[in-house]
C-alpha positions in Angstrom: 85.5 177.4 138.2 86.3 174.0 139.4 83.0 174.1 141.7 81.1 175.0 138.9 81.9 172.4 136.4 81.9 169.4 140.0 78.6 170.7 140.4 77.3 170.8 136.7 78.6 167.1 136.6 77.1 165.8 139.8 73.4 167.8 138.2 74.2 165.9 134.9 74.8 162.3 136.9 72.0 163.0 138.9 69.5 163.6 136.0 71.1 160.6 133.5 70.1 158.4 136.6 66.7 159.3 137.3 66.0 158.9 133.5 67.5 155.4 133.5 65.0 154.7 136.4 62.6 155.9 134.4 63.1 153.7 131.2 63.5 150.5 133.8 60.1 151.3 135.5 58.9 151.9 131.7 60.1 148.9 130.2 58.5 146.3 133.4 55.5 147.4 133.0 55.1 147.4 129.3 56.4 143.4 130.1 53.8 142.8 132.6 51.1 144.3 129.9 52.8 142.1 127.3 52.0 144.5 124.5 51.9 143.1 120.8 53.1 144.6 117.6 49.9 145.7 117.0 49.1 146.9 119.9 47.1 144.0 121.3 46.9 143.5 124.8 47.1 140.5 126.5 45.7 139.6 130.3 48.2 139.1 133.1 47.4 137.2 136.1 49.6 136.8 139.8 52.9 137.9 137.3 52.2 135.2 134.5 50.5 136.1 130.6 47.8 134.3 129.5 46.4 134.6 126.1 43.0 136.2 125.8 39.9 133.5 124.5 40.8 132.5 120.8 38.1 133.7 118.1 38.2 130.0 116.5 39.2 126.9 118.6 41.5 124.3 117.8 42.5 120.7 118.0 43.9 121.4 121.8 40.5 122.9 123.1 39.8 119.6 125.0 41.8 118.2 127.9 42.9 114.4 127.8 43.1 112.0 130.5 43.1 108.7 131.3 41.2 108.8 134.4 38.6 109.7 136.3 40.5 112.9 137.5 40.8 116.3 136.6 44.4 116.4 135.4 47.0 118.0 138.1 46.8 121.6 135.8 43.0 121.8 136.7 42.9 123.8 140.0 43.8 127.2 138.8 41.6 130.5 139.6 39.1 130.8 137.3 40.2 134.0 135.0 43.1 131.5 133.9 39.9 128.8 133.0 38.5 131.3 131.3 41.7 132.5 129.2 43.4 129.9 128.4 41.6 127.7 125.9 44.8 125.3 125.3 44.3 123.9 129.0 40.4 123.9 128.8 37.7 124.4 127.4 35.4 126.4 129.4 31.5 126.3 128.5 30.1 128.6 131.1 27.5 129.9 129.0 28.3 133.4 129.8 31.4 133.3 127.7 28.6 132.2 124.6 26.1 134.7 125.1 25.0 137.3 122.9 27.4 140.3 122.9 29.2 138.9 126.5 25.5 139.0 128.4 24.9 136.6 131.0 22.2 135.0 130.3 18.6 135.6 132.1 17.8 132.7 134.5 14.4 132.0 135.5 13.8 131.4 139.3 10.3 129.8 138.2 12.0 127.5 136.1 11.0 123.2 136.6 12.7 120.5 135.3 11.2 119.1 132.6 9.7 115.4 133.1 9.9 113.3 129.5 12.0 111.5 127.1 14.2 114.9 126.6 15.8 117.1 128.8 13.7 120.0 127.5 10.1 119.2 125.5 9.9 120.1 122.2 8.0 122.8 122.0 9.5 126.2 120.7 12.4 123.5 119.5 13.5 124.1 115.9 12.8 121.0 113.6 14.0 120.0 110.2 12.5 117.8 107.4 14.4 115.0 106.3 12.6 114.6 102.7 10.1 115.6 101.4 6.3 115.8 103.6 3.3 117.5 103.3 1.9 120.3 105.8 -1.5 121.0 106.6 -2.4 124.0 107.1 -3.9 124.6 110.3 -7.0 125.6 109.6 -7.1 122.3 107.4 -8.2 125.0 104.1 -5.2 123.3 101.9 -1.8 121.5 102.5 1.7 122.6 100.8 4.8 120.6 100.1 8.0 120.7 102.2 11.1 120.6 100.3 14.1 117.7 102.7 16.1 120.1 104.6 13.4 123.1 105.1 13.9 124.3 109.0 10.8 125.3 110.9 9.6 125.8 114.5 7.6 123.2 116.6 4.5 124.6 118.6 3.8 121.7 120.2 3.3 117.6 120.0 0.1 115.7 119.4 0.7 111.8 119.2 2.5 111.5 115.7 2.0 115.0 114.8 3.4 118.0 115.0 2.1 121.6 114.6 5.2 124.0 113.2 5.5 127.1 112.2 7.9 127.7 109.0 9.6 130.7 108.8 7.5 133.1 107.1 5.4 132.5 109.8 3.2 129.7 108.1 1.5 127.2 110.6 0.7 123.3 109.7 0.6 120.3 110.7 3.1 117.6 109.8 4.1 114.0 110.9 7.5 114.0 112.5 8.6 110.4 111.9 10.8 111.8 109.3 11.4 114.9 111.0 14.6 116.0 112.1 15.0 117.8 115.8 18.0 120.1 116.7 19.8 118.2 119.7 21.2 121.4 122.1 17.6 122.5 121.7 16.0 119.3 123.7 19.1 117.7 125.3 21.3 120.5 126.3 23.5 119.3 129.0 25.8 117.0 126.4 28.8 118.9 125.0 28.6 119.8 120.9 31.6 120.4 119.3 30.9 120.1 115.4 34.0 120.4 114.4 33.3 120.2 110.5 31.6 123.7 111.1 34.6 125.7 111.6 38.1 123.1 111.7 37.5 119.6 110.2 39.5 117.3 111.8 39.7 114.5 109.6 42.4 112.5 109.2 43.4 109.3 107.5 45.6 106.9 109.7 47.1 110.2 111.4 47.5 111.9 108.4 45.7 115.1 107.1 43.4 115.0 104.2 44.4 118.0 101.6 41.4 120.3 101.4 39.8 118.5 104.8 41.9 118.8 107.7 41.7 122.1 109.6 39.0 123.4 106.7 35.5 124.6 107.4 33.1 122.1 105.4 29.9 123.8 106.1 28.8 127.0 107.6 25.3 128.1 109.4 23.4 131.5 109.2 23.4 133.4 112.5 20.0 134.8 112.0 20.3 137.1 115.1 22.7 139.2 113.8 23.1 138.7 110.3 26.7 137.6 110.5 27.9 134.0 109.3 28.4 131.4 112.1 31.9 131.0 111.3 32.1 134.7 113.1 31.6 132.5 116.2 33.3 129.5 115.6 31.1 127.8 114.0 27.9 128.2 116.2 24.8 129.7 115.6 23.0 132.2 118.0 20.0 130.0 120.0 17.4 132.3 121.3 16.1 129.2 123.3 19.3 128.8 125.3 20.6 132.0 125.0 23.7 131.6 123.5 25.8 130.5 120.8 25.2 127.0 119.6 25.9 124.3 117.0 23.1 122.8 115.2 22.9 119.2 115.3 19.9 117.5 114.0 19.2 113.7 114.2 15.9 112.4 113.5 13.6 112.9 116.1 13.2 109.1 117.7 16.9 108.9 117.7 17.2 111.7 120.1 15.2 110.2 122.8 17.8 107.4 122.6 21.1 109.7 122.7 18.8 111.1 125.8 19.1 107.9 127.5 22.3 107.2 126.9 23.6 110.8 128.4 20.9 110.3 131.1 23.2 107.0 132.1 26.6 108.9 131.5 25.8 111.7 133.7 24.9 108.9 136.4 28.3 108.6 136.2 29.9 111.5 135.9 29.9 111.3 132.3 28.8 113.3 129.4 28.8 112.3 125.8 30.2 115.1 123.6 29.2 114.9 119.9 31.1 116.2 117.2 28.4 115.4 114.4 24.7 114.2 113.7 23.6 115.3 110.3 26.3 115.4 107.3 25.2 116.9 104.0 25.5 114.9 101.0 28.1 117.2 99.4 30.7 117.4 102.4 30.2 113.8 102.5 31.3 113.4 98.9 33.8 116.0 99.4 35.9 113.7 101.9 35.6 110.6 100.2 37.0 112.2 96.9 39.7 113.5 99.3 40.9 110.6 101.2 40.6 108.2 98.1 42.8 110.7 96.3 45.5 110.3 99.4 45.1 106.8 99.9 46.7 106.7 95.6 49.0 109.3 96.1 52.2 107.0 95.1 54.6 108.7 97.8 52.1 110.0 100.7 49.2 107.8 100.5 51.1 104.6 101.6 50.2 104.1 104.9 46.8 105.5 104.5 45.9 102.9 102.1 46.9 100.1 104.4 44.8 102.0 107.2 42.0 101.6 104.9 41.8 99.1 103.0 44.0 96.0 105.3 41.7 92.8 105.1 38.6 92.8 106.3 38.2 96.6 106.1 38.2 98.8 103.3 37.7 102.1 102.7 33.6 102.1 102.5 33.8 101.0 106.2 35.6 104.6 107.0 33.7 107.0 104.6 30.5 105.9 102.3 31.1 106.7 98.7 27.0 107.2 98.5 25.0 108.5 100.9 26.1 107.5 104.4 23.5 107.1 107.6 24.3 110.8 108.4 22.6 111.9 105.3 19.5 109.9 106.5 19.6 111.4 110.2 19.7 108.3 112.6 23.6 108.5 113.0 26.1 110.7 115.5 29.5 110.8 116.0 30.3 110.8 119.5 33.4 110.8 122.2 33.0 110.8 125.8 34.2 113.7 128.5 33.9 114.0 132.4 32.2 116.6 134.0 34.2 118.4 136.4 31.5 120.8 137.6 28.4 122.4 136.3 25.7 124.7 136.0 22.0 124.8 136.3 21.0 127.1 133.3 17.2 127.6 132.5 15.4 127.6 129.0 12.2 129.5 129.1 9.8 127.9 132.0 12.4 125.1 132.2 15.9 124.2 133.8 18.5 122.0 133.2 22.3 120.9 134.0 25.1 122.6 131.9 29.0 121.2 132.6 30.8 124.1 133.3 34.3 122.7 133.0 34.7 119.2 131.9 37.8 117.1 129.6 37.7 114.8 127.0 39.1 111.5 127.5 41.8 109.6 125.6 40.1 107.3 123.2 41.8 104.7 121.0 42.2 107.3 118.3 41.6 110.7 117.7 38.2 111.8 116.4 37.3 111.6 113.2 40.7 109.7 112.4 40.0 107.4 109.5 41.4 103.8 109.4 41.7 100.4 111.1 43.3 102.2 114.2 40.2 103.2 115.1 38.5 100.1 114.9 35.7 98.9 117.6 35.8 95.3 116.7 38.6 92.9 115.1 36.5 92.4 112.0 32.9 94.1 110.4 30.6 90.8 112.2 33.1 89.6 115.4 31.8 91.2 118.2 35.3 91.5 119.2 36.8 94.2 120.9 40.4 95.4 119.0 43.4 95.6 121.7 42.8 99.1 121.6 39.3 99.1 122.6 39.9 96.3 125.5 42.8 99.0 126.3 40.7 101.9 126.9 37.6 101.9 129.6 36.1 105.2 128.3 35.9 103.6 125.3 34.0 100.9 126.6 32.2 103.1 128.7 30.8 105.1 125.7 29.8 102.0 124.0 27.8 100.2 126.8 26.3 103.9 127.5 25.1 103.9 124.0 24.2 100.4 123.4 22.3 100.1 126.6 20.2 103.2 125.0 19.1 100.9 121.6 22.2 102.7 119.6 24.2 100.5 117.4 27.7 100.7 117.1 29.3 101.0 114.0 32.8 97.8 113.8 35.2 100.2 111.7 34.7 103.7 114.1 34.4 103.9 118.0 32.7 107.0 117.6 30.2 106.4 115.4 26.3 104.8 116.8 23.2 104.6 114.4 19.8 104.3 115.6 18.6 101.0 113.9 15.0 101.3 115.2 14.2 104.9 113.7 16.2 103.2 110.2 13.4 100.6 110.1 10.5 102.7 111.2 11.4 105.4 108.6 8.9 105.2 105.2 11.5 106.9 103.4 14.9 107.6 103.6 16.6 111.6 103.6 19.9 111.9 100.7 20.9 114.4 102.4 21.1 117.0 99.6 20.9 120.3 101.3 22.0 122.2 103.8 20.8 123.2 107.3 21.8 126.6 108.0 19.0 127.8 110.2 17.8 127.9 114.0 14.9 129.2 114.6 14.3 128.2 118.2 12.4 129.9 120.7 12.1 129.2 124.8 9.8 126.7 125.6 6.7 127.1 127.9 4.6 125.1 129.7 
């Protein structure tokens, strides 16, 4: 009897240990999946986790340095790259595509030799008031309303031949045209932040309804889905993935050209957060930061940001229509290129940074107040202590200066294009929205 019960024990022992295995072996591995609540699952690399892509980026999508240098957590195999967008922001255009394709590259493909790094064909285009279309076949001519999007055929002097959307083909002049940037200057980084997470700020503080909001949205026309599905971009047939649309008028973007043409010499790239503004979202953030700026107990500090002698508040944010209503204005900060690719748009190729970080400036982006000021006062010419502090800063203004772009005294990042202002008959209030791309491949 006293075998039996030794060896039911001994069975029992043996069984309770095995299952304890069990639940150990069961429990690492549910660690090394990192399983979530709801039943997420998160990618797992050499033993570490690292979060899968974001579906919306955020304020830490671009590295800072202060150097030339790719910071010491650069060098890391490229699934972590990929996967972790709080170390880098990685613009291989694969990870843009449509529905994860890699995008078709054509072994025919030249570089293109002009004033853009693509031409303008197949481009999409924008009017920045109102112009009249010829049709044509020169029967009648129609009106286009400021802001209507359309497709450009090709160039012919001052002219351009376009096709609207409902498939209508004209001529119009394009002096007060407007031409989606990505489209003819692809290799400078977008990031229009006011399309999916605003980051205006007033002397480091956030604006109530601004900070972190969408302002505007585009319409994906591939799919039917709103751009804010894809953080804020818009599918671009021409390059084959998802894109912002920046338009500036069209002589301006020969001169950003230039001035990325001389930054990539470098190892440079300009990245721009914003060319045209609508009138409303313009408005919008003026009411909003005025409103802080007399808040009693929170809008202190702001209102010494903005409104300290000699600036005030109209040098941060126009209380009218601003220059990026009228088209000839960006907003721009300054990365370096770590490594690219060569990407190709219809019968043409170009350069694409791959992986690339932004450098420290004097301020944040987009942060509103005499902190980010370029010069001591509106007229001195004078670089703040800030500015003479920071090269890239300096580097982004001779960059864009030596391209005929004007800097603006009260913003580092903002240049206008006072040659297209004075060439234009009329000047855009900005008082619609751009929502559509309607760009195709380019041929020769």
């Amino acid at each position: 009897m006293r075998n039996i019960i030794s060896g039911m024990a001994y069975f029992f022992a043996t069984a309770l240990a095995i299952l304890i295995v069990l639940v150990i072996i069961a429990t690492l591995n549910m660690q090394r999946l990192s399983f979530t609540g709801n039943g997420a699952e998160d990618y797992a690399e050499d033993g570490e986790l690292f979060p899968p892509a974001p579906e919306d980026l955020n304020t830490t999508d671009f590295l800072q340095s202060g150097d030339n240098n790719p910071p010491d957590n650069y060098n890391r195999p490229p699934s972590e790259n990929e996967n972790n967008a709080a170390n880098s922001q990685n613009l291989n255009s694969q990870n843009l595509s449509a529905a994860g394709e890699t995008p078709i590259f054509n072994a025919n493909a030249v570089y293109y030799a002009g004033d853009l790094e693509l031409p303008v064909n197949g481009a999409s285009g924008y009017t920045s008031v109102d112009i009249e279309m010829t049709f044509t076949d020169f029967s009648a001519s129609t009106k286009l309303k400021a802001g209507t999007a359309f497709r450009i055929i090709e160039e012919d002097g001052k002219w351009w031949v376009i096709e609207l959307g409902d498939g209508r083909t004209g001529w119009v002049e394009h002096i007060t045209c407007m031409i989606n940037l990505p489209d003819v200057i692809p290799s400078v980084i977008y990031n229009n932040a006011n399309a999916y997470m605003s980051k205006f700020r007033a002397s480091g503080k956030d604006i109530p309804n601004i900070t972190g909001k969408t302002l505007y949205l585009y319409e994906d026309v591939t799919d039917g889905l709103p751009a804010i599905h894809h953080n804020g971009r818009a599918y671009n047939v021409r390059l084959q993935s998802y894109e912002y649309i920046v338009p500036v008028l069209y002589s301006m973007a020969k001169r950003i050209c230039a001035a990325q043409r001389d930054a990539l010499e470098h190892g440079d790239t300009l990245i721009i957060y914003e060319g045209f503004r609508p009138y409303d979202v313009q408005q919008l953030v003026f009411r909003e930061v005025q409103r802080l700026s007399n808040d009693p107990e929170a809008g202190a500090e702001v209102k010494k940001g903005l409104n300290t002698y000699p600036w005030s508040i109209g040098w941060f944010i126009a209380s009218g229509t601003s220059n990026h209503q009228e088209g000839y204005a960006i907003d721009t900060s300054l990365g370096r290129v770590v490594s690219s690719n060569e990407m190709s748009a219809g019968d043409y190729k170009y350069e694409k940074a791959k992986d690339y970080y932004e450098y420290d400036m004097p301020t944040e982006i987009h942060d509103l107040g005499m902190a980010a000021a370029t010069y001591t006062s509106p007229n001195s010419g004078i670089y703040t202590a800030s500015m003479n502090d920071s090269e890239h800063a300096k580097d982004l203004q001779r960059y864009c200066v030596n391209a005929g772009l004007s800097p603006l005294a009260s913003e580092w990042w903002h240049f206008n294009d006072e040659n297209t202002r004075r060439s234009m008959p009329l000047r855009g209030s900005g008082k619609y929205e751009i929502k559509e791309c309607l760009s195709r491949p380019p041929v020769k």
